[in-house]
N, C-alpha and C positions, 0 to 999 in steps of 0.2 A: 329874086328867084333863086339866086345861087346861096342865100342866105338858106332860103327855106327846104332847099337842097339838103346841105350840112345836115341843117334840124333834123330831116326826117331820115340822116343816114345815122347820125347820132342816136337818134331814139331807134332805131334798126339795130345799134351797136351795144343800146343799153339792153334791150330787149333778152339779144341773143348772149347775153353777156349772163344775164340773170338766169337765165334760162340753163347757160352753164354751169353755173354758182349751185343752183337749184339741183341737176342731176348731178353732180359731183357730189351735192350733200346726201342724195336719196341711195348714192353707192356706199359713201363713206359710215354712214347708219345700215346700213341695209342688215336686213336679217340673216342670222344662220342657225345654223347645229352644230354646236361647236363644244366640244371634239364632237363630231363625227356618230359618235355612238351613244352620245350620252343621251339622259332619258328623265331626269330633274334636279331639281334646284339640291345642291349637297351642303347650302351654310349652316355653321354652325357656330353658336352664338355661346361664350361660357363667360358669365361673371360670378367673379367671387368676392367674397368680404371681408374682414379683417377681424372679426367678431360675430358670433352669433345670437348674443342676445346686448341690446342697450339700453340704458335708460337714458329716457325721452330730454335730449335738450343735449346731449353727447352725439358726437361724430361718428361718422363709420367711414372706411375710407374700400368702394371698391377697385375693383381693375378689371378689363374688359377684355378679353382676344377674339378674334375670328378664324374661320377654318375654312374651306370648300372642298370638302373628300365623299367619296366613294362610301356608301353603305350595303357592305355585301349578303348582308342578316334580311334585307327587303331589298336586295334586287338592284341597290341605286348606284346608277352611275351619273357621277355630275356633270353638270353642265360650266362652262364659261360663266363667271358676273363682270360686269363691266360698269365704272358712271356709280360706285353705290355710295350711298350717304349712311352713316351710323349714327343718331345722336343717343346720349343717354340721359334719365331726367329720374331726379331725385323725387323720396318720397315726398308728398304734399302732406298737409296739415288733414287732410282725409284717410290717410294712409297709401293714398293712393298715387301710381307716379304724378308726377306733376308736368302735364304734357307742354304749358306753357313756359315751360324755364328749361330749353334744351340746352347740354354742353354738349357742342358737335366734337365728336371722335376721328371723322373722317368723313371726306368730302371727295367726287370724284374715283372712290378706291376700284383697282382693277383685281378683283382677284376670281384667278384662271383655276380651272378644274386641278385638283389634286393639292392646291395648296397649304401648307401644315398651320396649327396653330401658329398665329402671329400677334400679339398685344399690339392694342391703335390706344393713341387718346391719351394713356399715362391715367395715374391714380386718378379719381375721383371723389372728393371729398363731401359728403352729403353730412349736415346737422338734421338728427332725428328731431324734430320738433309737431308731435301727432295730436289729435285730439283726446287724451285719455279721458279726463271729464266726460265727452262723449261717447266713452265705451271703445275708443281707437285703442288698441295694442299689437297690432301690427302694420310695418312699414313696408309698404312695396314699391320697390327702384327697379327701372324698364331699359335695356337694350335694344333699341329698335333699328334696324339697318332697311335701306329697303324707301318704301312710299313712308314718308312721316306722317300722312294722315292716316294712315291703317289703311286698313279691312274696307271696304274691295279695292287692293291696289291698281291705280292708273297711270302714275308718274314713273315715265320711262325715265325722267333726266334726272331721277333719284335711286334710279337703280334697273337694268336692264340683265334677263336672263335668258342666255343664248341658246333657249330649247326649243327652234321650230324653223326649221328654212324659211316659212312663208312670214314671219313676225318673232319681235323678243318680246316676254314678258315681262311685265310689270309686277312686280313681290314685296311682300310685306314681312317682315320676323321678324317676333319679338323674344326676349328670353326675359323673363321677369325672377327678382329673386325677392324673399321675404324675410324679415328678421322681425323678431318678438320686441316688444317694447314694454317697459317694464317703469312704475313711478315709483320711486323709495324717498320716504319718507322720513328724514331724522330728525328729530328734537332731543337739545341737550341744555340742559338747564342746570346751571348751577347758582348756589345760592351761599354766600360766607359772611357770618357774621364773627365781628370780632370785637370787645371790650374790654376793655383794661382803664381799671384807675387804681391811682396812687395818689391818698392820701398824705399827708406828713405836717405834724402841725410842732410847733415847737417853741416855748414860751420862756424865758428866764428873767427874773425880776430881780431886782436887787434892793434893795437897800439899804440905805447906811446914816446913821443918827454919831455923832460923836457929842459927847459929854462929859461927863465924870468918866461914865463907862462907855463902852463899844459893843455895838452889835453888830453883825452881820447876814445875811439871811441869803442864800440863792436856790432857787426851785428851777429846776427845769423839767416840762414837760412834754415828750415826745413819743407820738403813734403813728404808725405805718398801718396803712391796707393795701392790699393789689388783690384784685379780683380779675381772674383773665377768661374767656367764655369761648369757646370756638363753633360753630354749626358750618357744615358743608352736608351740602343734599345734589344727590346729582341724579337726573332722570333721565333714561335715553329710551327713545322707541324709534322702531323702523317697522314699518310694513311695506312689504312687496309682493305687487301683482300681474302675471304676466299669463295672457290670453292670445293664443292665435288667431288668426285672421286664413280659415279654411273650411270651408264649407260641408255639410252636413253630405253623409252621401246614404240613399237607398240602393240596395244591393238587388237586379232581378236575376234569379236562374234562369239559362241557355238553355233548351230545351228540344232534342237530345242535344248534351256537350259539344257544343263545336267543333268539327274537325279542324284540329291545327298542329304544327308541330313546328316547334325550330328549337333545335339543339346548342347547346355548347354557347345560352348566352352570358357573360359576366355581370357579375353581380357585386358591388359593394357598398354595404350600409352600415351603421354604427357598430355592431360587433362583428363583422368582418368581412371577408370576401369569398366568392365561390363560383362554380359554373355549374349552372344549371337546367336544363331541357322544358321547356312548356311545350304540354303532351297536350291539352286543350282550352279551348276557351269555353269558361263556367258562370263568369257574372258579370251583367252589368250595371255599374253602378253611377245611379244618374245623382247632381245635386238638389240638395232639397230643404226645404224652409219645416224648421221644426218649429211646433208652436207658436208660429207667428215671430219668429226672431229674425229672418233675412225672407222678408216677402219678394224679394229676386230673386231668391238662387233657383227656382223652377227656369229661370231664362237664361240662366250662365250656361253657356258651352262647352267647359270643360266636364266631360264623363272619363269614367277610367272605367277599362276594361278587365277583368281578372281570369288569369291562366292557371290553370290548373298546374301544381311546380313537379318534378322529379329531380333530388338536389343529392348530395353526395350525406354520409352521415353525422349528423349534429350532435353536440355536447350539451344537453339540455339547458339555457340560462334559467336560474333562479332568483327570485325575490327583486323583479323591474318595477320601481316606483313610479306610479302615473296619477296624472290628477286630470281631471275634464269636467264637465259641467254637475257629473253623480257622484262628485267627488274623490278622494283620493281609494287607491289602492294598491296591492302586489301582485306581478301577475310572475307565471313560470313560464318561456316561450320553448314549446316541446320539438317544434319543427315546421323550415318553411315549407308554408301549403300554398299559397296564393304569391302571384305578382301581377301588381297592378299597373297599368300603362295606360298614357292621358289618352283621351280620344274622341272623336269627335263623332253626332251623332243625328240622324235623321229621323224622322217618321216619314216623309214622303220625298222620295229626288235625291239627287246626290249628297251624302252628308258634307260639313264643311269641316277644313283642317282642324284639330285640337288645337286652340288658345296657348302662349308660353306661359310659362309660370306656374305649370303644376308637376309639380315631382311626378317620377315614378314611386313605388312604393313594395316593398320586401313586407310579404303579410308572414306572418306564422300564428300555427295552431297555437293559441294559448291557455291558460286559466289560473284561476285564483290560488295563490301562493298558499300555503299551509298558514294559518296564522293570521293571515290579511282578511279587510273590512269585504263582510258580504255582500254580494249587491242586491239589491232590495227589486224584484222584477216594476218597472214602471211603464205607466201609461202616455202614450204622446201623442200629438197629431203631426201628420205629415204632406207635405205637400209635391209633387214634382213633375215634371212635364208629363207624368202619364196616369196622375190621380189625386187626388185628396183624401187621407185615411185616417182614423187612427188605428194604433196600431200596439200591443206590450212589447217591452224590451224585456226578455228572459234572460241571458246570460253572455257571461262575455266569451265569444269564440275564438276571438282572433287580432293580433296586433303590429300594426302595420309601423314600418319603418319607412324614411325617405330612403331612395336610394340612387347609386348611379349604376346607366346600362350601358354595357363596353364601354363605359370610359368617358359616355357623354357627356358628363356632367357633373364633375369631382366634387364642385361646392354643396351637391344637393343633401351629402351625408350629413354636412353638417345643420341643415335645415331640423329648425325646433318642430316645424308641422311635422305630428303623427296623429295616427286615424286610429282610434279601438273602433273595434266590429261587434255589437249584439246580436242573436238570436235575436228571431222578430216573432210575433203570434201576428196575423191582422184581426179588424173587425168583420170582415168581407171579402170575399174571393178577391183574387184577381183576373182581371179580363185580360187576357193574350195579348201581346204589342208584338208586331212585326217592324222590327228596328234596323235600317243599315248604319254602318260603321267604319270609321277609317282611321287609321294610326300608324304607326311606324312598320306594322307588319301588315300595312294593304286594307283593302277594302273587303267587308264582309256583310252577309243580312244575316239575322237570328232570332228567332221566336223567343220572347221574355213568356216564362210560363205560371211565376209565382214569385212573392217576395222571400227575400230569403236573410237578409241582415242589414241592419243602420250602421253604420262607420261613423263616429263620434270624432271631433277634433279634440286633443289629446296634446297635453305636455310629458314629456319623459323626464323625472325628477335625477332617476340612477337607474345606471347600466344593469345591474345583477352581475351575476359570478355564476359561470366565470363572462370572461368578454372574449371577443374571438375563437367561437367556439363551434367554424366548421373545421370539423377534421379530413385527413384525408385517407 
């Protein structure tokens, strides 16, 4: 009896023990809003590379930092992260990150509202090795902090954000970076021939009789040849080819122009830096399968939105060599008109966040350089979450540079992805899309009313003259 006593004060001691354990862990997790005021997630993810373009079977080596600050351009003020996991994963032989082979950066990391950029993890060293045979010419390497399985983040104990008294959230970001890939090809062949001979023959005979009289006789004879011959042939060829890895975009006009404005945002892309005001928003441009080349991109998420620019006075660049799938040309860029920013995009219900891994983009009014190949108006078909068409490409209007905004995103300047923009003709009206929208400046709906240009993926071969050419 006094045994069975023990037992059931013991199991009474375990009970109330665990039971302990249990609420002390449900305080020690517990949720907040922390600070106080804050109102979202503020991480911010920057990798950079060491190179911007490779050939395939060479190294790149990036670097990784993180940030958690305040975005006062949309309003944000950040929250607490706490518990987060960072892994980064090289390109795969599809160009694609390779989610299977992670190099973890950080584990556990706590970072508190306001904190500055910080490098985790040290270099990473990834070998390009893509499919080109396959049509791969670009590599894409992923920073992922947050849920490692992505999209819809669940895993608190890989990352918790302290934005809500009643629960912390579970998050996902990614920041994806792209570099060109390129296969060079050399043969050198050389070929030496060399002969020589040397003949030499040389005979002396003598003879000799004695008798009454004496004779003597000696001949000698001696010939030399040398013949010497030399051949050297040397052949060398290289071909290089390098294609992005960036989706088709159709452009829809806003209809009437968006009301929007936010002033005084920075701007920095290959020829320079500037600040600039977007007075409204004018197009959206969703991705899209031309001709049957990427029967996906109707389902990729990432759209970019285009603002209407008011920029300070530009020093017109002349004679920018670009090559794309209609070939090579020169364009003159006259002034920014457009900037483009990723974003994400609905027909029906809340849209979802914009995808990492798509530049912003510095458009300007362009056109064909005095001198340079004309372009021939062509016909295509297109496809994207809001039609199937075809459609002519008339002219080139516009040309779009990667860029960074406030400061986002330093490495993105150096990104080979650029977009040329055509005038479009369609075959067939277009039907009205009522589309919401969300991106770095908030959520919006807007009535698409017409097409209005195809944005082609684009190599920049040279800068033009001059470069750095906003003035002030």
């Amino acid at each position: 009896m006094q045994a069975c006593r023990i037992s059931r004060f013991r199991r009474s001691s375990i009970a109330i023990l665990c039971l302990y354990v249990w609420g002390f862990g449900v305080v020690a997790a517990r949720a907040d809003l922390s600070p106080g005021n804050c109102n979202g997630n503020g991480l911010v993810i920057n990798v950079n590379k060491n190179r911007n373009t490779v050939i395939n079977g060479e190294d790149v080596t990036y670097n990784v930092s993180v940030a958690n600050q305040d975005d006062s351009s949309i309003g944000l003020v950040a929250c607490d992260i706490t518990s987060m996991t960072v892994n980064f994963y090289c390109p795969g032989f599809n160009g694609q990150p390779d989610f299977s082979n992670p190099h973890n950066l950080a584990l556990n990391l706590n970072l508190a509202a306001g904190s500055p950029p910080m490098a985790i993890g040290g270099p990473q060293v990834c070998t390009i090795n893509v499919n080109t045979g396959g049509g791969v010419f670009i590599a894409v390497s992923d920073a992922r902090a947050g849920d490692q399985a992505g999209l819809p983040a669940m895993n608190l104990a890989q990352g918790a954000l302290h934005d809500n008294p009643n629960q912390n959230d579970a998050f996902s970001i990614d920041k994806q970076l792209s570099i060109g890939v390129s296969t060079t090809t050399s043969s050198t062949s050389t070929s030496s021939s060399s002969s020589s001979s040397t003949s030499t023959s040389s005979s002396t005979s003598t003879s000799s009789s004695s008798s009454t009289s004496t004779s003597s006789s000696t001949s000698t004879s001696s010939s030399a040849s040398t013949s010497s011959s030399t051949s050297t042939s040397t052949t060398s060829s290289t071909s290089t080819s390098t294609v992005i890895g960036l989706d088709h975009f159709q452009c829809y006009e806003i209809k009437p122009p968006g009301s929007f404005s936010a002033k005084g945002v920075s701007v920095t892309d290959q020829f320079g830096s500037l600040s600039i005001d977007l007075t409204r928003a004018y197009l959206v441009c969703a991705p899209a399968d031309k001709n049957g080349e990427d029967p996906g991109a109707p389902t990729h998420l990432g759209h970019l939105l285009a603002y209407q620019v008011a920029a300070p006075k530009f020093d017109r660049i002349h004679g920018v060599q670009i090559s794309n799938q209609f070939g090579q040309t020169a364009l003159d860029l006259i002034r920014p008109s457009r900037f483009m920013v990723p974003t994400g995009k609905s027909l029906e219900g809340p849209p979802p966040q914009p995808p990492g891994g798509l530049d912003h983009f510095n458009c300007y009014k362009a056109r064909r350089s005095r001198g340079a190949a004309r372009f021939q108006p062509t016909s295509v078909n297109i496809e994207t979450q809001f039609e199937s068409v075809a459609i002519k490409l008339l002219r080139v209007i516009r040309f779009c540079a990667p860029a960074s905004k406030n400061e986002e995103a330093a490495s993105a300047v150096g990104d080979p992805a650029h977009l040329t923009c055509y005038r479009t003709r369609g075959s067939t009206p277009f039907e009205n899309k009522l589309v919401d929208t969300v991106n770095q400046f908030g959520e919006h709906q807007w009535e698409l009313v017409q097409r209005r240009e195809l944005c082609v993926p684009t190599v920049k071969l040279t800068s033009g003259s001059p470069s750095g050419a906003f003035l002030e």
